[in-house]
N, C-alpha and C positions, 0 to 999 in steps of 0.2 A: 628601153627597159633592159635591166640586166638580166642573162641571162644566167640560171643554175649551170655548171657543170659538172658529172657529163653530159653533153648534150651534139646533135646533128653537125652542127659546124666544124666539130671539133677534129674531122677530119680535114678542115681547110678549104673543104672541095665547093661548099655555099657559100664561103665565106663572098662579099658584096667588094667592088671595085669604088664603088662611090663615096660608102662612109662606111665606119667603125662596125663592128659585132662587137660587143662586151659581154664580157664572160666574172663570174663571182664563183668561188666556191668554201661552202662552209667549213670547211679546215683553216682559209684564210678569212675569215672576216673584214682585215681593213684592209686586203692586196683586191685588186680587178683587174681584167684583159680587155683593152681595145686591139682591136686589127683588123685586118682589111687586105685584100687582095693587092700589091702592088705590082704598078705596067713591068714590062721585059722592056728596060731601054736598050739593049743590046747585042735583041737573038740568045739570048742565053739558055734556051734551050732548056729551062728548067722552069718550075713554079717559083713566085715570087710575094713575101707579104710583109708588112711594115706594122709599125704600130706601136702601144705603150703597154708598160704592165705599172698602175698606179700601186699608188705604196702610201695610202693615205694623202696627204700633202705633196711627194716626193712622186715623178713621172720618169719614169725609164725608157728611151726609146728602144726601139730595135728594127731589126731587117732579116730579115728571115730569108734562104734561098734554098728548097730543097737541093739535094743532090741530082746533078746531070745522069749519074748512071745506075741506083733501084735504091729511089728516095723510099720505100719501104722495108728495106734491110740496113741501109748503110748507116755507119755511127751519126751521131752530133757532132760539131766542133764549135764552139764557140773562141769570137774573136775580139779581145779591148785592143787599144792601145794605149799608148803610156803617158806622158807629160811630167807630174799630174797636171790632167786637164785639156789633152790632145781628144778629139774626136776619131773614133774607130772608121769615120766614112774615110780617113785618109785611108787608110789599111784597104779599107773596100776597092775603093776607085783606085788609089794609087798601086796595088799589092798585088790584093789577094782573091777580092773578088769577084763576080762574074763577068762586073763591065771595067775596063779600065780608062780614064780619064787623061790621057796625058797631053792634049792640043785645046785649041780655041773650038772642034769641031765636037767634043763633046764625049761619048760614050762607047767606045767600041767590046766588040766581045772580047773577051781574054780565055784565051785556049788553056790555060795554067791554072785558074781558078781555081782555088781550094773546095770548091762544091763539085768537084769533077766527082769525087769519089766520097762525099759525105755529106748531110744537111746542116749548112754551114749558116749561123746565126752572128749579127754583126749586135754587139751593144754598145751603147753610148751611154757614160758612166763613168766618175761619179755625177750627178744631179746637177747642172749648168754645165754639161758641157755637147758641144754639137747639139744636137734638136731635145735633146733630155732637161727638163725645167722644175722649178720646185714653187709651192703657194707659200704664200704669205713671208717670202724671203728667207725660209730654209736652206741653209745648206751645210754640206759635208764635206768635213777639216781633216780627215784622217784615212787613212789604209783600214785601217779598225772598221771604222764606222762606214766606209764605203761596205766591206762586204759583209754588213746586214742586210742592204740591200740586193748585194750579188746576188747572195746565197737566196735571197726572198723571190728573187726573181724566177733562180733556176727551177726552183725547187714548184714553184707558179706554172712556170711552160711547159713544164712537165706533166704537171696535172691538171692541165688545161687540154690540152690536146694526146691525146692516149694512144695515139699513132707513135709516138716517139717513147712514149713512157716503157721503162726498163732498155731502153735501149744504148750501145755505150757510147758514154760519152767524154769529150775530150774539151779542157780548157788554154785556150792559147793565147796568146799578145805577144807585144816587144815592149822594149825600151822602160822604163817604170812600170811597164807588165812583172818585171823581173822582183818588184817591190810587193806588186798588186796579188798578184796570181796565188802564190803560194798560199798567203793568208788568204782569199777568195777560196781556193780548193780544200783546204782546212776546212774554213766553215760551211762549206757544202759536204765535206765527210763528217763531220761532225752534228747537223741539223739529221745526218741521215738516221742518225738514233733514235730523235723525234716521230721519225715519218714511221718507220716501226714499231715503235708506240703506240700511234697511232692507228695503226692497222693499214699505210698507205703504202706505196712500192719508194721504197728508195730509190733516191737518184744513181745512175750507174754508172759514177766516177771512175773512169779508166783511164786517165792520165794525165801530166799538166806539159804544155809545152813553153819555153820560154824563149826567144828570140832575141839575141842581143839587149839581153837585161841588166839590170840594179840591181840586183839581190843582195849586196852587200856594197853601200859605197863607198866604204873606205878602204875596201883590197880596188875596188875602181878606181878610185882617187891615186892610188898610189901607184897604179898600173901608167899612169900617164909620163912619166920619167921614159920608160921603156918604149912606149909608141910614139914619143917626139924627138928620142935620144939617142935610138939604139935602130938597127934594124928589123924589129920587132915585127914590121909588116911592111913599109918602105924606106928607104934609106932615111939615117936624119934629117931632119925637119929643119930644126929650130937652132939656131946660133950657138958656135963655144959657151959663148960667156951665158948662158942663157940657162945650157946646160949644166954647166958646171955650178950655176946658184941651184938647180932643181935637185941634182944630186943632194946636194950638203943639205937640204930644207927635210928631205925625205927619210929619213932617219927620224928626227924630231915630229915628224904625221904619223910616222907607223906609232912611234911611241904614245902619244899625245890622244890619236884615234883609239889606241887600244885602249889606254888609261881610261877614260873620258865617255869613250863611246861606248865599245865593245865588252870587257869586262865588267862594265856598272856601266847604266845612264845618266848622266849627269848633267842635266839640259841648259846650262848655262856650258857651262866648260865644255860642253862637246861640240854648242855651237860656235865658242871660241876657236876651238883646235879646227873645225870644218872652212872656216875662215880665216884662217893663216893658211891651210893647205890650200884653200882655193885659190889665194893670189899666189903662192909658191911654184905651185904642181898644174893649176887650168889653167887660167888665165893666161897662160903665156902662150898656148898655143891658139884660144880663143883670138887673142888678138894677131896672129898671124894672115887672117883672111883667108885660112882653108877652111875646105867643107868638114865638121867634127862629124857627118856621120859618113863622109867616105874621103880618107886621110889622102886619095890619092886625086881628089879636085879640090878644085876653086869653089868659090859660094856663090853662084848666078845665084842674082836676083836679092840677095841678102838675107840675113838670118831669119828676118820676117816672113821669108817665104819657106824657112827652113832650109832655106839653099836650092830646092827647085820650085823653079819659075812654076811650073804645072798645077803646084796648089791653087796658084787663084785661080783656073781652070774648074779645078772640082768646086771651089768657091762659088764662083760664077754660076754655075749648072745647080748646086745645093740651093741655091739665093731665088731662083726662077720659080714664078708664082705657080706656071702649072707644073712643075714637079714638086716643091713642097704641098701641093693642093694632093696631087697621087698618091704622094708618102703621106699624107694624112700628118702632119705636123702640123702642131699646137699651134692658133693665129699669136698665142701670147710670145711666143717664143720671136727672140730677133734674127738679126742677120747673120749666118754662117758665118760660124771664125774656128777656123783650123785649129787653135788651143786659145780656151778660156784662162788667160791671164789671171783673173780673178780668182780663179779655182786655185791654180798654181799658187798665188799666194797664200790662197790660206789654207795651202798644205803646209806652207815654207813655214808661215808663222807658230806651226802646230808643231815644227822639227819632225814633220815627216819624213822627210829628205835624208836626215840620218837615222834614222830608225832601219833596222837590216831584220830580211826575211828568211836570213838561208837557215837559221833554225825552224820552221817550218817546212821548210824543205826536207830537213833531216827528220820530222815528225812523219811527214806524208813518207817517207821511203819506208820507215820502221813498220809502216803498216801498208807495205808493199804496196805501194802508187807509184807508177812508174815515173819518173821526170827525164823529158828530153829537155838540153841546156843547149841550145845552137847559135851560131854566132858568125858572122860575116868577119875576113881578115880586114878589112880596109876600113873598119870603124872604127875609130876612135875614142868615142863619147862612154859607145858601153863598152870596150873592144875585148878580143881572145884574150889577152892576160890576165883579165881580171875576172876572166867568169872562171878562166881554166883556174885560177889561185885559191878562188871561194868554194869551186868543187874539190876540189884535191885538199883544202881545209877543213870541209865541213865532217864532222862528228859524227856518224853511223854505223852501224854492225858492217854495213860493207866499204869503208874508208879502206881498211888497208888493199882488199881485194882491188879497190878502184887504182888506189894510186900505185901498182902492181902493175896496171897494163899500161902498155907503151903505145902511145899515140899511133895510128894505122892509116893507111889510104880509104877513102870509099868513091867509087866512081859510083855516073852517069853514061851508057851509053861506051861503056868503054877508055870515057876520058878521066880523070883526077877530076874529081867535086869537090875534095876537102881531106880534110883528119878526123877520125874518131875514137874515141874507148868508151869500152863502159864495162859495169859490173852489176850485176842483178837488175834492180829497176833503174840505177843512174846510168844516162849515157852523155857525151858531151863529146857536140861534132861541130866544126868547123867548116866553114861554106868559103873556097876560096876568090879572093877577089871580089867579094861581096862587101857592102856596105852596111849599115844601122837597117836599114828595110832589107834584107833576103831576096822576099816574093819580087821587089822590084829590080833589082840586081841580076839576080839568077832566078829566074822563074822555073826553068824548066828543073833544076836540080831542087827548088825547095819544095814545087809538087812531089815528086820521086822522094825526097827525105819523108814527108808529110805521109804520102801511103805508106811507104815501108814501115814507119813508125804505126799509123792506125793497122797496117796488117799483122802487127806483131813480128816481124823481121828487123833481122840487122841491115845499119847501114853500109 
């Protein structure tokens, strides 16, 4: 029986380890709360709880881990990641948080965790992917249409459990995060006008962070000339003659993306021009057999694994009866796959993939939302050129002030971590010698980025 909220649970502290608590509340009518206590697989030193927030038809999972150090004051952070169609447990296990996954032996603690200093919530989203499922064959084709759900969701957890409620909060991912995010944190500052209306507490949007994202993929796409050709981040890559066709192609992308894409959408011609660039400008380093999310290895294990072997580790472990039994996952749901293929296409088929979000970005700074834009040197896929080109492009009261400041060092501990500027609420820092995952790469420096940024300091 569902329960009204607010109610006793809702500080988490009854919540039951065996099955679900659900929660309704009459602001939401067709949204409800399952969850449930989830085990510490790995000393983490923290509470732990799993669960769904339905959405009618449409089930969202999630994983919830207070903060390590006063889960009663410290921000939210919320964590996707990108695809479309990647499961956020990679982020978890493989990243960011509490236990990391990276052998056949399963779960260890991770000292770097991003719930060191905040109550860090993993979601699985949009709808098919990782343990998140949908009735009667629903699903969701769009950035758009994903954060209906986001925003239902947030805005759900919120006032579901009143321990977190007004407290701030912060939205993060990587990779097609960079597509996702902006437009998610839009319509979570936007829904907040609703909740005031209402007479309920706004969500307390304090920031977006973006990690080696897509926020525009046609300054990506065209960044790839530079990162296989030039010294951009490791000596050239890829062949004279290789080059020399990439050059002369790329001129005709700028052109063609801007016509097509960026100036007007025009969704035959853009997915024309998307498809001349992609065999011009990717594919060439695609087929070279290096890792595209760290330009300075090989691809163990193969693209299927995403280039480390370790995914079917966290596979392996996600797939095991009694831990899907603890996390309380749907028996309808199947066998753990790192990215729903399925989903991914029918983003592609919807021309998600070229649709760009950094004017959103430039909506959320005008109404002083802070965004950090961070980025590993050794990526490829989403890499430094192309995030650094879409910020120092993008359109805002503080454009010219940004592109004003001159890239700077910021240490860890003493050492070089990276490059940063910023101006007002935009900053855009560099993680050196990092790859498309940060938290896996450099863990110690992208915790240390992570607080200084929730403490309100420079990096």
């Amino acid at each position: 029986m569902p329960l009204d909220f607010p109610a006793p649970e809702q500080d988490l502290g009854a919540l039951s380890a065996d099955e679900f608590t659900s929660f309704t509340h009459p602001a939401y009518p067709a949204h409800s709360v399952r969850i449930k206590r989830a085990p510490d697989f790995c000393n983490n030193k923290a509470k732990s709880y799993a669960g769904y927030i339905d959405i009618e038809a449409r089930h969202l999972f999630f994983h919830f881990h207070e903060s390590r150090s006063d889960p009663d004051k410290d921000p939210v952070v919320m964590w996707i990641n990108g695809g479309p169609g990647c499961s956020s447990a990679l982020g978890a296990f493989m990243e960011l948080g509490p236990c990391n996954i990276h052998d056949a032996e399963g779960p260890k603690h991770n000292p770097y965790s991003w719930n060191s200093n905040a109550n860090l919530f993993i979601l699985d989203q949009p709808i098919g992917v990782g343990f998140s499922y949908a009735d009667h064959g629903e699903f969701v084709s769009t950035t758009e249409e994903a954060a209906v759900d986001v925003a239902a969701f947030v805005a759900v957890f919120f006032e579901t459990f009143s321990k977190f409620k007004g407290r701030p909060f912060h939205m993060s991912g990587e990779s097609y995060g960079g597509r996702y995010l902006p437009v998610f944190a839009s319509a979570v500052y936007d829904s907040n006008a609703k909740a005031v209306a209402d007479g309920r507490t706004p969500v307390n949007l304090q920031s977006v962070l973006i990690g080696n994202g897509i926020t525009n993929f046609a300054m990506m796409s065209w960044s790839y000339y530079d990162m296989t050709c030039t010294n951009a981040s490791v000596d050239p890559i890829l062949p004279i003659s290789t080059c020399v066709r990439m050059k002369a192609a790329l001129p005709r992308c700028k052109a063609w993306h801007t016509e097509n894409c960026l100036d007007k959408f025009d969704g035959l011609a853009c997915g024309a021009a998307n498809d001349f660039c992609v065999v011009e400008l990717t594919l060439p380093f695609l087929l070279s057999g290096r890792n595209p999310y760290n330009i300075a290895e090989g691809c163990p294990g193969g693209i299927d694994d995403l280039c480390y072997p370790l995914t079917k580790h966290i596979r392996a472990f996600l797939d095991r009866a009694d831990v899907r039994r603890q996390l309380g996952v749907d028996k309808s749901v199947g066998n753990f796959t790192s990215c729903a293929w399925d989903v991914n296409g029918a983003f592609r088929e919807k021309l998600d993939q070229v649709k760009i979000s950094d004017p959103y970005v430039a909506e959320l700074l005008q109404r002083n939302i802070p965004v950090l834009v961070y980025v590993g040197t050794y990526d490829w896929i989403c890499n430094w050129v192309g995030n650094l080109a879409w910020t120092s492009a993008l359109k805002w009261p503080g454009h010219e002030a940004f592109n004003s400041q001159e890239l700077r060092e910021w240490t860890v501990d003493g050492a070089r971590a990276g490059l940063v500027k910023s101006a007002g609420p935009l900053t855009y820092a560099t993680v050196d010698a990092a790859g498309h995952m940060v938290p896996y790469d450099k863990p110690a420096q992208a915790l240390e980025m992570l607080n200084r940024w929730l403490a309100g300091k420079d990096l």
